[in-house]
C-alpha positions as CSV (number, residue, x, y, z in Angstrom):
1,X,-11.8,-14.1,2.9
2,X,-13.7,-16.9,3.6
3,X,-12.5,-20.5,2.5
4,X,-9.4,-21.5,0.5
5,X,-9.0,-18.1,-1.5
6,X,-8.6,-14.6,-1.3
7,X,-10.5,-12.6,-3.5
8,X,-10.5,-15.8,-5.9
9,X,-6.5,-16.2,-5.0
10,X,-4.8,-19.1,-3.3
11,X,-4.2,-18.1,0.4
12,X,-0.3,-18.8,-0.8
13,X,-0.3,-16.5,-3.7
14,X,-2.3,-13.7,-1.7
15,X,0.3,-14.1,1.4
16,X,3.1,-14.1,-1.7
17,X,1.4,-10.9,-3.3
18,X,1.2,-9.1,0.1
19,X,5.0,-9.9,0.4
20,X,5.9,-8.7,-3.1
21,X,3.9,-5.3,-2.7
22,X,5.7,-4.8,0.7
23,X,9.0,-5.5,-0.7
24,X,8.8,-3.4,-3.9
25,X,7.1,-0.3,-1.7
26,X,9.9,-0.4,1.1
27,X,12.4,-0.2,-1.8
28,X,10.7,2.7,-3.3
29,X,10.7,3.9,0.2
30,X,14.5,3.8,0.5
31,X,14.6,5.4,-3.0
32,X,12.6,8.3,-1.8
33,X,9.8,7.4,-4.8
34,X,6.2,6.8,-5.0
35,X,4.3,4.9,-7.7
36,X,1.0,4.1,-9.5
37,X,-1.3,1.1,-9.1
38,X,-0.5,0.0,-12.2
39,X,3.1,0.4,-11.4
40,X,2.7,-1.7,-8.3
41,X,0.6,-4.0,-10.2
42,X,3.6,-4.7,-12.5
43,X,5.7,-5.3,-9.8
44,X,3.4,-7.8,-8.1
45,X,3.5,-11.0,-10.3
46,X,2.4,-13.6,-7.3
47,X,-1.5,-12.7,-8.6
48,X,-3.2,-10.8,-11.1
49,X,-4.5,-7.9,-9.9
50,X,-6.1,-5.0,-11.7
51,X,-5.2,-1.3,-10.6
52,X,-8.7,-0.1,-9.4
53,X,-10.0,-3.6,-8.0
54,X,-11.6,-4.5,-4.6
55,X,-8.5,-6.8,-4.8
56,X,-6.0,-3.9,-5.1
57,X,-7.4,-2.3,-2.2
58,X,-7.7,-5.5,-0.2
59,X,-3.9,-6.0,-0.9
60,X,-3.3,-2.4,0.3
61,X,-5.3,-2.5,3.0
62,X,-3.5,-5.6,4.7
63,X,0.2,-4.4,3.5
64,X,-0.9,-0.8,5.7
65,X,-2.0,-2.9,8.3
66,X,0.9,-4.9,8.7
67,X,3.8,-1.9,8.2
68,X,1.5,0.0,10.4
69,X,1.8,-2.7,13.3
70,X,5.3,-3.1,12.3
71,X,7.0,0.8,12.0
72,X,4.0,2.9,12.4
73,X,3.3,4.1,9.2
74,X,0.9,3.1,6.2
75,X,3.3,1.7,3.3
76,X,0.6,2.4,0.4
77,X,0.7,5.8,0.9
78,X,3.5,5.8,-1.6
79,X,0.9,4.0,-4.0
80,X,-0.9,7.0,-5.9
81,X,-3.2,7.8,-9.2
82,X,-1.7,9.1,-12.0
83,X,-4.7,11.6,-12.7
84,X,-4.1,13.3,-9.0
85,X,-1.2,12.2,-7.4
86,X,-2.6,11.1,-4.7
87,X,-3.9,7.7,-3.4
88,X,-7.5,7.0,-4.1
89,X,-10.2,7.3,-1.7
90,X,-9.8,3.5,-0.5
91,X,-6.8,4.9,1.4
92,X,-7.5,7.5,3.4
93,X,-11.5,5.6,4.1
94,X,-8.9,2.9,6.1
95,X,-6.2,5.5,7.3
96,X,-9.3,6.7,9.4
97,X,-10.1,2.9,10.3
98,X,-5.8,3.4,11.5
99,X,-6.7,6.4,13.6
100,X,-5.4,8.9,11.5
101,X,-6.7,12.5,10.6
102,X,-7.5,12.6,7.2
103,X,-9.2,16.1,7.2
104,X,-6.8,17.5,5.1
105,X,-6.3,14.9,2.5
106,X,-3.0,15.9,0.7
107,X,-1.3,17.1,4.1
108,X,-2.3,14.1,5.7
109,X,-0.7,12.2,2.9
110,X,2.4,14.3,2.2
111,X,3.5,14.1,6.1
112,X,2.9,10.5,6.1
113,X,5.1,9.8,2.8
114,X,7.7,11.5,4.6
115,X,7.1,9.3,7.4
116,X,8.1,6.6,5.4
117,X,10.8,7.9,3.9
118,X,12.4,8.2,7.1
119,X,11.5,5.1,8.6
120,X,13.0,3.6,6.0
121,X,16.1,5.8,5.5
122,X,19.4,3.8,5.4
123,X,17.6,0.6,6.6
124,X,18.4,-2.5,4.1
């Protein structure tokens, strides 16, 4: 992330992008919903960013960081593949760099969803 850009983004639009991904996932949150990377790439307009990128999992990387600093819990979790349900490797490579146990993939990721869920329950 060296110079004026972000993974050939402006540092504005990547900041805006981060914003929009963490807006649109805590409202999924609230909903009690997950969705695809395509579906969050539709709902992030501030950049261009293709589902299975180094860019996507930049972007998801720094919106767990900051929720995880900010309410304990990694946000993209509720960002999944549509072949498995689950979120793709990238994720649970940095839930380890978050501490977390990741042994057990899907249990790992079903208790953090609901995680999530409530730390986001009623909260607007």
């Amino acid at each position: 992330m060296a110079g004026d850009t972000v993974y050939g983004f402006s540092r504005d639009a990547w900041r805006a992008a981060v914003e929009q991904a963490s807006a649109h996932l805590v409202s999924l949150a609230r909903a009690r919903a997950t969705t695809t990377y395509s579906g969050l790439c539709s709902a992030v307009t501030a950049v261009d960013i293709k589902p299975y990128s180094f860019a996507m999992m930049a972007l998801l990387n720094q919106v767990c960081a900051e929720a995880d600093r900010a309410h304990g819990v990694m946000l993209a979790s509720l960002v999944t593949r549509k072949d498995t349900g689950l979120p793709g490797d990238g994720y649970f490579a940095f839930a380890e760099t978050l501490g977390r146990d990741v042994a057990d993939r899907r249990a790992f990721w079903e208790a953090e969803v609901e995680r999530i869920y409530a730390a986001f329950a009623g909260k607007e």
